[in-house]
C-alpha positions as CSV (number, residue, x, y, z in Angstrom):
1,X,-14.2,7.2,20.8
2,X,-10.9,8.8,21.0
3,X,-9.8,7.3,17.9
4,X,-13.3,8.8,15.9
5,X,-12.9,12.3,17.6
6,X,-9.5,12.6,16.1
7,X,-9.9,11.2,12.8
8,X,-12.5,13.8,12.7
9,X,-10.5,16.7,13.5
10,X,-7.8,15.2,10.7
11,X,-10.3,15.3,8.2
12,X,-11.1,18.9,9.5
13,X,-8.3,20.3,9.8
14,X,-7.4,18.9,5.5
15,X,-10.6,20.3,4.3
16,X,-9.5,23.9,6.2
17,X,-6.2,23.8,4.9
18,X,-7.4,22.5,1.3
19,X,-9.7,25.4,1.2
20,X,-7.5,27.9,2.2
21,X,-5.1,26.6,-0.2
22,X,-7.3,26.8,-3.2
23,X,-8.2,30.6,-2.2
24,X,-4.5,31.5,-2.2
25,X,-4.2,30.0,-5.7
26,X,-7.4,31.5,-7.4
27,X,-6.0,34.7,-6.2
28,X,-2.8,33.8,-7.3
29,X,-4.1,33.2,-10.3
30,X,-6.4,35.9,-11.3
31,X,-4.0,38.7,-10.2
């Protein structure tokens, strides 16, 4: 269970970070 639950949050925590990521480069980019 514990081992689900925190794979989870891995796999939230990369998609939050990999969006935010992409954001600060598209601005980046289009400045």
């Amino acid at each position: 269970m514990w081992q689900a639950l925190s794979t989870i949050q891995l796999c939230f925590v990369n998609r939050v970070l990999y969006e935010v990521l992409m954001e600060k480069t598209s601005s980046a980019l289009w400045k």
